[in-house]
C-alpha positions, 0 to 999 in steps of 0.5 A, spaced: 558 563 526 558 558 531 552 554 530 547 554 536 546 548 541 541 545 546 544 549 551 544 555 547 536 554 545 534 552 553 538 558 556 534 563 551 527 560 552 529 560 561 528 552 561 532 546 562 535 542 557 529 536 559 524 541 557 528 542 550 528 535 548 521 534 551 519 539 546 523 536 540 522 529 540 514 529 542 516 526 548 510 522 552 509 523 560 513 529 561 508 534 562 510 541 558 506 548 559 504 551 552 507 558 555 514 553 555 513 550 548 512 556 545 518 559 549 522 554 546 519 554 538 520 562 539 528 560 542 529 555 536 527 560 531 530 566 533 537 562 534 536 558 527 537 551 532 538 544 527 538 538 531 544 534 530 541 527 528 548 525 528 549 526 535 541 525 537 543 517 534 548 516 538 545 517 544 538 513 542 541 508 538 536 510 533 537 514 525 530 517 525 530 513 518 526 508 516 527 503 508 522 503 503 523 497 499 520 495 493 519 496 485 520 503 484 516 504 477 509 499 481 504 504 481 502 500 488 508 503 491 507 510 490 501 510 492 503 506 499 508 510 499 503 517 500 501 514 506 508 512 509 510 519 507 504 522 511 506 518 517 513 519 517 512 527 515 508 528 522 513 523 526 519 526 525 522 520 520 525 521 514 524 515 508 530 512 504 527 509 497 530 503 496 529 499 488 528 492 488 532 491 482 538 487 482 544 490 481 551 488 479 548 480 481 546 483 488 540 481 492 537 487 493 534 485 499 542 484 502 543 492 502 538 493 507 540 488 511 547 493 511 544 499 511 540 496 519 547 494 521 550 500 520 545 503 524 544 508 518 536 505 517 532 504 524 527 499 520 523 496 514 516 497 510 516 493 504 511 493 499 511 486 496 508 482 490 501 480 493 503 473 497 510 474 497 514 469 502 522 468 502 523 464 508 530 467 509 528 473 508 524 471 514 530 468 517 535 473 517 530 478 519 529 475 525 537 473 527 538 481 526 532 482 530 531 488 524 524 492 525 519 490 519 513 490 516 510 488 509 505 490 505 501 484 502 507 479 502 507 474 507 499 473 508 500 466 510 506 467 515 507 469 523 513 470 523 513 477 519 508 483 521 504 485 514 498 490 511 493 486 507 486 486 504 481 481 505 480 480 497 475 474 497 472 480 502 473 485 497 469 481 491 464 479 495 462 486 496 464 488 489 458 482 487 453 484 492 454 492 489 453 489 482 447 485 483 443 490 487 444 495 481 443 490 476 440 483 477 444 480 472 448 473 473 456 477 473 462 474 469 468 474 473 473 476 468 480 475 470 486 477 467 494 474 468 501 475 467 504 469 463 506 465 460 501 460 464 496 462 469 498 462 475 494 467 479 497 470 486 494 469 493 489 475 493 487 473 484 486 466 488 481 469 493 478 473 489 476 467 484 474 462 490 470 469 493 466 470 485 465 461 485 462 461 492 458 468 492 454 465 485 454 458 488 450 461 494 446 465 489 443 459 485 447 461 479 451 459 474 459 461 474 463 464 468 470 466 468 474 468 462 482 468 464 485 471 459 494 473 459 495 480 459 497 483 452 498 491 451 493 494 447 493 493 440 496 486 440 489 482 443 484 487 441 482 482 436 480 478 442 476 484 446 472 485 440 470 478 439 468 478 446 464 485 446 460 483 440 458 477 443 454 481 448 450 484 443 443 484 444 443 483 451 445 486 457 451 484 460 454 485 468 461 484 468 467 484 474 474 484 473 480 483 477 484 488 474 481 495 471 486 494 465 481 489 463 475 494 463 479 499 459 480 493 454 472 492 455 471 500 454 474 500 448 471 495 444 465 496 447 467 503 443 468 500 437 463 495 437 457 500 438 455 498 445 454 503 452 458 502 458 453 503 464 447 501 460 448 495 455 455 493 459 456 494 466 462 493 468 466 493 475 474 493 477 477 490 483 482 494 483 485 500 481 492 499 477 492 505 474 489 510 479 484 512 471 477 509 474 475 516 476 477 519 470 474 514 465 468 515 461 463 514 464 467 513 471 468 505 473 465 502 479 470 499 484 472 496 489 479 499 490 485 497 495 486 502 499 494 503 498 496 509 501 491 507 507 497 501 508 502 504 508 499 509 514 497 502 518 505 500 516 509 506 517 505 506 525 506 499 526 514 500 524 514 505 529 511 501 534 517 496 534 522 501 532 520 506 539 519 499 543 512 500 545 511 493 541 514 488 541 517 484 535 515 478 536 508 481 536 507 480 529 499 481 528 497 481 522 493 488 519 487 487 515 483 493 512 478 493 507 477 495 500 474 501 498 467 501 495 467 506 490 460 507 486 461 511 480 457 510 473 459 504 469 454 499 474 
């Protein structure tokens, strides 16, 4: 059976082959009636018409497909990845995942730089560590001229598009929810990965934002810095920790919501109350398990799947030519305030 074309699908439905492709590709500026439109789905359906994405990207110059790089096993980039998903979906683009491991002593990122040479990609969203820079990275995207944004690497960087959360914003506001539901002086308690503390841009900020905040507040600042260990290892600590809160009432924000379902468990054992004894607050939600915890964890939260949205429209905007690439303007969104039980 011979397969149906665009002439095929133009003839059925009684219009040019201009109105086709104006129905197909969205196209703005050409104005096509409701009565044409529905001529043309009603004729694609009956012929079962399937673009040819081959020949539709010989003759744009574009895939339709746009790289997702990043860890596939981070949580954040799943939850980016819904929003980029979205995006995609209603415009018509496909999404090819690409791992950021190395493999066989391959620069992961070097695959991409193939992949858009070979026309095969029309451009890149990264989900990066947080403050993530490579200088030539940002070289070689801009000598190849490739379409790119990032999701909060290069904060500090003109030269590459990215999405970001203003976390000393975000801490700020965590704070200031804290304290007008408790009046206790908050402790700040962060956790880092080791072997030695060295906090990336968004842990920077956050910290710098709680010192001012109690600075501004008359009060007296109290960080705990404590490497990451998987419970049970370090329970020991968490227990000494809770149980030095008995008999007063504590308020305490973290910056990962690991370290609250740390806090949570020890206050467990140790007899204390969540929401009433301790209050507690995350600056995150890692695990995507604050609104599912006993009682429910307040947070301030970065709104993931709303930057991969920001990303995906930016991108495209290179990609179509409605932006140009040397407008790398940065995005900036809020955190998410999500009130709950635990403060």
């Amino acid at each position: 059976m011979k397969r149906a074309t665009s002439f095929d699908v133009a003839q059925k439905a009684g219009v040019s082959r201009s109105v086709v492709s104006a129905v197909l590709n969205n196209t703005r500026g050409i104005g096509v009636s409701e009565e044409k439109r529905r001529a043309v789905l009603q004729a694609i359906e009956e012929l079962n018409y399937v673009v040819d994405v081959q020949a539709k990207g010989m003759r744009t110059g574009r895939s339709q497909c746009i790289a997702a790089y990043g860890n596939l096993k981070n949580p954040f980039f799943a939850q980016m990845l819904q929003g980029l998903q979205k995006v995609c979906n209603e415009r018509g683009y496909y999404v090819l995942l690409c791992g950021a491991s190395a493999d066989a002593g391959v620069d992961p990122r070097k695959k991409l730089l193939d992949l858009f040479l070979q026309r095969r990609i029309d451009g890149i969203v990264s989900k990066d560590t947080t403050g993530y820079m490579n200088e030539e990275w940002e070289r070689e995207v801009h000598r190849l001229n490739i379409p790119h944004v990032s999701v909060e690497g290069f904060p500090e960087s003109d030269g590459i598009a990215s999405v970001q959360m203003d976390y000393g914003q975000s801490v700020r506001e965590a704070l200031d929810y804290a304290w007008s539901r408790t009046k206790l002086p908050p402790v700040y308690l962060e956790l880092f990965n080791g072997p030695v503390h060295a906090p990336n841009w968004g842990d920077r900020h956050r910290t710098q934002a709680y010192l001012a905040w109690m600075r501004e507040h008359g009060l007296e600042p109290n960080v705990l810095q404590k490497l990451y260990q998987a419970w049970p290892e370090d329970e020991a600590w968490w227990f000494d920790l809770v149980h030095s809160w008995k008999g007063r009432q504590v308020s305490v924000l973290t910056n990962w919501s690991r370290a609250s379902v740390a806090i949570y468990r020890a206050a467990y054992e140790v007899g204390l109350r969540i929401g009433s004894d301790v209050h507690v607050m995350a600056a995150d939600n890692t695990e995507q398990l604050n609104e599912a915890m006993v009682p429910a964890l307040s947070a301030v939260e970065v709104p993931y799947a709303e930057m991969g949205e920001a990303a995906a429209l930016r991108l495209l905007e290179y990609t179509e030519g409605t932006r140009a690439l040397a407008d790398t303007e940065r995005i900036w969104l809020p955190a998410k305030l999500m009130a709950r039980e635990s403060m």
